[in-house]
Residue, then its C-alpha position, 0 to 999 in steps of 0.5 A: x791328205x790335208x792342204x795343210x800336211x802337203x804344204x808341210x811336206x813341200x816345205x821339209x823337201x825344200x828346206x831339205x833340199x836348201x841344206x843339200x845345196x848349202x852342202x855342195x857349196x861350202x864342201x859340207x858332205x855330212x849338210x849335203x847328206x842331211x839334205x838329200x835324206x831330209x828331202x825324202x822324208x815327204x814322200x815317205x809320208x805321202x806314201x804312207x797317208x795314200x796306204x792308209x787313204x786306200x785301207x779306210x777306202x777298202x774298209x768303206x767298201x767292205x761296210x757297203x758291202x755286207x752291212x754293218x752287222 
């Protein structure tokens, strides 16, 4: 994962959870909520990109392994 999509990520979870607070405060519970799920959708992402690091590592292996034929 790249410099560039992690201080993505970092900054959907903040502004995620900015709208959770902003929520709080002014009694907004559909803001709140938009927050909360907002402030997952990082680390979603992470995990994917780890899935997809770990099969082009497996894929790696694998080449080193039996050649490429």
């Amino acid at each position: 994962m790249s410099f560039t999509d992690k201080a993505k990520n970092k900054l959907d979870e903040t502004l995620g959870k900015a709208k959770e607070v902003v929520g709080e405060v002014t009694g907004n519970e559909k803001l709140e909520a938009e927050g909360r799920a907002e402030q997952g959708k990082p680390g979603l992402k992470q995990a994917g990109e780890h899935v997809k690091d770990g099969v082009g590592d497996a894929k790696d292996a694998v080449k080193d392994t039996f050649g490429k034929h």
